[in-house]
C-alpha positions as a printed NumPy array, in Angstrom:
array([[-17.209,  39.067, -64.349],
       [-18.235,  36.011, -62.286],
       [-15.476,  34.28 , -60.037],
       [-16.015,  30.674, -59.166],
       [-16.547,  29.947, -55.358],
       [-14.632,  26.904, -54.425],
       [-16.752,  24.703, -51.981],
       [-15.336,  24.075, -49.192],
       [-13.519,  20.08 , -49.158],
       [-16.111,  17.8  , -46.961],
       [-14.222,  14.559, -47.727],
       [-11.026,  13.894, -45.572],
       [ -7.877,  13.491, -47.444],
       [ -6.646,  10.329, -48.14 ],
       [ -3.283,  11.578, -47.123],
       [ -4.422,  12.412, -43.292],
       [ -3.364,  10.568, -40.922],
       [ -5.468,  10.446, -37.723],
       [ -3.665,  10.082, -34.107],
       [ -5.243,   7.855, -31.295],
       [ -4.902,  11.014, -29.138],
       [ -7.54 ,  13.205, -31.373],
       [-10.309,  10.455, -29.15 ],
       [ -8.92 ,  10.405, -26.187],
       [-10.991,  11.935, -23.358],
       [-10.563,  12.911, -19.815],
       [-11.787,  10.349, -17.684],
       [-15.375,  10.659, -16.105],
       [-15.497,  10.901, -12.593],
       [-16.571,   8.366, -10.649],
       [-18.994,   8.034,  -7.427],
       [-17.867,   8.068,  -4.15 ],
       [-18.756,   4.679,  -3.613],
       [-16.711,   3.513,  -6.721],
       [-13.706,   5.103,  -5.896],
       [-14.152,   3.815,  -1.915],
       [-13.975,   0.143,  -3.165],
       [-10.664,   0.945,  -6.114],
       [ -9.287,   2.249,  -3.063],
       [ -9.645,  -0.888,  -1.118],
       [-12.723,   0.169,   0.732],
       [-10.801,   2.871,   2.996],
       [-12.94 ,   5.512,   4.672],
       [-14.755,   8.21 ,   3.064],
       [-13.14 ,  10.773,   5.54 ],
       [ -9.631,   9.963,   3.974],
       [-10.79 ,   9.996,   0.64 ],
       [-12.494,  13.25 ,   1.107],
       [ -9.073,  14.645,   2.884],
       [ -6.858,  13.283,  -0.268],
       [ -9.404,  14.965,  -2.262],
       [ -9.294,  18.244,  -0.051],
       [ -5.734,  18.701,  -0.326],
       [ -5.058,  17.45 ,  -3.802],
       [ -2.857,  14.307,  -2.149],
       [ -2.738,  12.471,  -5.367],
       [ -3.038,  12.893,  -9.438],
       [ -6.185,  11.371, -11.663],
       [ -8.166,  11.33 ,  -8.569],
       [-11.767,  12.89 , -10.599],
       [-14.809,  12.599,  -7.896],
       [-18.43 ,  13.163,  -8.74 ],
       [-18.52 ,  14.977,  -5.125],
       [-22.784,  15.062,  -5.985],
       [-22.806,  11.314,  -5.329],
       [-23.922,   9.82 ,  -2.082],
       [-21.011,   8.189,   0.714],
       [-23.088,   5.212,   1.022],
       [-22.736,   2.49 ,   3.296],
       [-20.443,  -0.666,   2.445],
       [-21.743,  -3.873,   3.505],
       [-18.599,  -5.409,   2.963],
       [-16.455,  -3.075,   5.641],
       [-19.304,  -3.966,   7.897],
       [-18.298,  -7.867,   7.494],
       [-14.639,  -7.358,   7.451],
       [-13.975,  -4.392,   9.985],
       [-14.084,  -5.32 ,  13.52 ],
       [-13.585,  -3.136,  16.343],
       [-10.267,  -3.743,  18.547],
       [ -8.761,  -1.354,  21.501],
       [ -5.772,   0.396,  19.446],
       [ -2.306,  -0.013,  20.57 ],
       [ -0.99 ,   2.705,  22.464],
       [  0.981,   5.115,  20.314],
       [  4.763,   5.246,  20.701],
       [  7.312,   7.757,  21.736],
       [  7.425,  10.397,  18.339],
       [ 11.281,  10.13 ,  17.041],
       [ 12.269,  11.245,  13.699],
       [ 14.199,   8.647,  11.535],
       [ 15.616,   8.769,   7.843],
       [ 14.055,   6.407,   5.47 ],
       [ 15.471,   3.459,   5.654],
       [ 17.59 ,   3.363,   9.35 ],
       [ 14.389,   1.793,  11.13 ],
       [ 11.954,  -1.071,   9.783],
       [  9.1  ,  -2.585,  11.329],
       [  8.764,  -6.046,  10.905],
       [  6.047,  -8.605,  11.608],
       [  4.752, -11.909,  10.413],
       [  1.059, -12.705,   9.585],
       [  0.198, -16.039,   9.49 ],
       [ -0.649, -19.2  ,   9.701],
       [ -3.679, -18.824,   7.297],
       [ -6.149, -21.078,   7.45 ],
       [ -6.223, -21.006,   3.63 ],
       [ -3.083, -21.714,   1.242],
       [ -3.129, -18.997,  -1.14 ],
       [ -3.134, -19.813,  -4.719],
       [  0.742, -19.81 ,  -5.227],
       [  0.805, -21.932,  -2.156],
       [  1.897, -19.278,   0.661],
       [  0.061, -19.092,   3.888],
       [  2.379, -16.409,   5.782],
       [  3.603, -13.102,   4.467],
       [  5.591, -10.692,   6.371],
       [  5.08 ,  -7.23 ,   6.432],
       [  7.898,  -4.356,   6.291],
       [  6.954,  -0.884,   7.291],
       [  9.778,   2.305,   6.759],
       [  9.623,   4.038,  10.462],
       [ 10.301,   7.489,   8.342],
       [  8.256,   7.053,   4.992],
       [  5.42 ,   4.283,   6.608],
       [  6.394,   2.614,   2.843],
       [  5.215,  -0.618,   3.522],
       [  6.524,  -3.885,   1.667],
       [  4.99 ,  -7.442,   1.195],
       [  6.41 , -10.925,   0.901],
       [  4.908, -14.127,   0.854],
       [  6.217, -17.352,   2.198],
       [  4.916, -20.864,   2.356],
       [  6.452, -21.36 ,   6.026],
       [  8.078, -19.181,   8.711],
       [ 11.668, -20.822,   8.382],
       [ 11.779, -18.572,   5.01 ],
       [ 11.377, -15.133,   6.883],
       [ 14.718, -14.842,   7.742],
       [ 16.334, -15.102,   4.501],
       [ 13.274, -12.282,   3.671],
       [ 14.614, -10.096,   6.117],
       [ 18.094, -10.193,   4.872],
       [ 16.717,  -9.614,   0.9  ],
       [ 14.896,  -6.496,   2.413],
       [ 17.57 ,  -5.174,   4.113],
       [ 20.374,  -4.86 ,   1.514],
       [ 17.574,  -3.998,  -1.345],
       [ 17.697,  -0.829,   1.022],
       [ 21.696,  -0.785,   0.715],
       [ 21.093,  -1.223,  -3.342],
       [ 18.978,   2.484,  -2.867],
       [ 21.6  ,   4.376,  -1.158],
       [ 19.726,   4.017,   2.342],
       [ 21.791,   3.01 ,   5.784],
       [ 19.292,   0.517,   7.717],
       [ 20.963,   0.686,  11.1  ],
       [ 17.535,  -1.233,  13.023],
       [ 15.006,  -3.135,  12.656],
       [ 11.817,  -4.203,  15.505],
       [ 11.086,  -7.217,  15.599],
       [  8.372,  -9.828,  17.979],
       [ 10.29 , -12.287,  19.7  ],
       [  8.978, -15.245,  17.449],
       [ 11.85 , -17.831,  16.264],
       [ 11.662, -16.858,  12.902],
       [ 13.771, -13.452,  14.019],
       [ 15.555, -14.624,  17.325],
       [ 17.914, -17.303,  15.626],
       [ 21.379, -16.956,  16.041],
       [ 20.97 , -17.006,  11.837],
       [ 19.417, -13.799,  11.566],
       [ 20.952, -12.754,  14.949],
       [ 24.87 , -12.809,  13.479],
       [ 23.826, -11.595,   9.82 ],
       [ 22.551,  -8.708,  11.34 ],
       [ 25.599,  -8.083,  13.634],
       [ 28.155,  -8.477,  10.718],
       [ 26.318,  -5.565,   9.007],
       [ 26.107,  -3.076,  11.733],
       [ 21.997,  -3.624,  12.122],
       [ 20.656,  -3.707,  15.545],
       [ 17.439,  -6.111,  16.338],
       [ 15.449,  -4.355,  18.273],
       [ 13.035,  -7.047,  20.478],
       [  9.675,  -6.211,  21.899],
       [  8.867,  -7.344,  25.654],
       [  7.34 , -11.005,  25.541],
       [  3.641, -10.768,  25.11 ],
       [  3.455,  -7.369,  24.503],
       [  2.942,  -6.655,  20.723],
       [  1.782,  -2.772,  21.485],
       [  5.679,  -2.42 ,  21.565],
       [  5.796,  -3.14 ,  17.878],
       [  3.056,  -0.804,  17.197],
       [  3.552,   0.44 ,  13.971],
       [  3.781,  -3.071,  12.588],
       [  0.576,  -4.286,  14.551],
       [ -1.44 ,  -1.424,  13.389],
       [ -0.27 ,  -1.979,   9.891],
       [ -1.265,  -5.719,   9.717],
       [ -4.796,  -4.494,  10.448],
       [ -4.627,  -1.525,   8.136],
       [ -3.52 ,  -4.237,   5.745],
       [ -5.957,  -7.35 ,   6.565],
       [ -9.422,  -5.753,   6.745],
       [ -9.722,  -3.679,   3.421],
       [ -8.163,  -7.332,   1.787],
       [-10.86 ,  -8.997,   4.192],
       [-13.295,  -6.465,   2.245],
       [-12.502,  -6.911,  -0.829],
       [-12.877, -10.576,  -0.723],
       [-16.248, -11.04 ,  -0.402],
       [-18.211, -12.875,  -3.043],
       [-14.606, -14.176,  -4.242],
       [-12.896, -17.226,  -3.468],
       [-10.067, -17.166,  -0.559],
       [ -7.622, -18.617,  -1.794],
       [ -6.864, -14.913,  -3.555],
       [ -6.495, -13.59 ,  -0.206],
       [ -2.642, -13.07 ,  -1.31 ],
       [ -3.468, -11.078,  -4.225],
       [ -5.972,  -8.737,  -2.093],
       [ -3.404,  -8.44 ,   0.555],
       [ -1.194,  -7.758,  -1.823],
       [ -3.383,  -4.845,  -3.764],
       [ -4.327,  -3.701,  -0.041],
       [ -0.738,  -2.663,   0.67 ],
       [ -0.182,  -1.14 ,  -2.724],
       [ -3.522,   0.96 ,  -1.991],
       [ -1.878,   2.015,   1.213],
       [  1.362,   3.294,   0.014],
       [ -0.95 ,   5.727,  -2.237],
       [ -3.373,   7.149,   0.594],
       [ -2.868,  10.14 ,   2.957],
       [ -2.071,   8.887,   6.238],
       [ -1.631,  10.909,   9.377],
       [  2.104,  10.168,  10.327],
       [  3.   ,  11.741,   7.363],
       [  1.452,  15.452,   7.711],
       [ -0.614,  15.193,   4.084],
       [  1.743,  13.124,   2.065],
       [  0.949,   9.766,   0.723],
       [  4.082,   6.358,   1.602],
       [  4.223,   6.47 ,  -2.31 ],
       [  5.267,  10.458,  -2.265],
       [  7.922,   9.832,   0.593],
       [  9.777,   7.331,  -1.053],
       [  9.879,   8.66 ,  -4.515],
       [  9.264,  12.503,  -4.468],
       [  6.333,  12.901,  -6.087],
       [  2.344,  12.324,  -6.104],
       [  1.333,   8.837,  -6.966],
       [ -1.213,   8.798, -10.055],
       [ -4.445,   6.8  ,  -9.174],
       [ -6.434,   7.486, -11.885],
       [ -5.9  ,   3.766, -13.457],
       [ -7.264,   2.013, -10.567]])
């Protein structure tokens, strides 16, 4: 007796229905050089240590690809005698922020700010961004920054400032009294007391500087901007292998959609 062999059903059923995730693939990895420019043009040496010690998620490398030189950081990077390091003490995010203003820029950005002032997190090294069109407006920045802390359960008890008018007004001066925040004042002319801050600006300013050429300056607020979001997600040393980003919300930032 001969039983019919049922070929086997080649056309897909009408009734199927195909998810987006059956083409989805893993992301190539990228060069060395591509991922040195996504991450603001910061050095090779801390990308290789993020890499290392696994630091951050969606970070794929092509490790066979050459660490080749940037023209750009060779433009924007210029060599200046650090500021001495400061006394180690161990704060609690939040109870001590570093605070400085960068400006006047010779260019008005696009939204029409030519100052922004930086906030650094002593404990976390978190650091925060604000533009402003002139310095009377830093101030009123300060006090937004300070209870957004109160909003996340944090107790700022300090903050360091420069001794610039625009954070020695009797404004800022009795705000900061009436909530139980001390102003902490470097000496006059000496901005290697306000280290952290200084150090920062440049950390900042020279990857933005970087990834600027061949564009027009007036964006120089949206690189400085991206710079300081690139900085809360890369290893730095004060933090003994964790990234700002980590700190401040308890896990590893995902890079891969840079």
């Amino acid at each position: 007796m001969k039983v019919a062999v049922r070929e086997p059903n080649t056309q897909p059923s009408k009734n199927k229905t195909v998810t987006p995730q059956t083409f989805l693939a893993a992301k190539p990895a990228q060069s060395w050089e591509t991922w040195h420019k996504w991450f603001g043009h910061t050095s090779y040496g801390r990308l290789q240590h993020m890499l290392d010690n696994n630091l951050v998620d969606g970070f794929s490398v092509d490790t066979r690809t050459q660490k080749a030189d940037c023209i750009a950081c060779t433009k924007s990077k210029q060599t200046v005698k650090p500021f001495g390091k400061s006394a180690e003490q161990k704060t609690e995010p939040g109870e001590l922020t570093h605070i400085n203003l960068w400006g006047k820029y010779s260019i008005t950005s696009i939204n029409g700010n030519q100052y922004y002032i930086l906030f650094v997190d002593d404990a976390e090294r978190f650091t925060t961004t604000e533009f402003l069109k002139g310095k009377g407006e830093a101030p009123q920045k300060v006090k937004e920054y300070l209870m957004h802390l109160k909003t996340q359960d944090k107790k700022p008890k300090a903050i360091r400032v420069d001794r610039g008018k625009e954070f020695v007004n009797d404004d800022l001066k009795t705000w900061c009294r009436e909530h139980g925040i001390e102003i902490h004042m470097t000496a006059p002319y000496s901005p290697s007391q306000n280290g952290v801050a200084e150090r920062m600006n440049r950390t900042i300013v020279e990857p933005a500087r970087a990834m600027l050429q061949g564009l027009p300056e007036f964006l120089w607020e949206y690189a400085v901007n991206h710079s300081s979001y690139l900085h809360n997600r890369t290893y730095t040393r004060a933090l003994n292998n964790k990234t700002p980003y980590e700190m401040r919300f308890k896990k590893k930032p995902n890079v891969s959609h840079l």
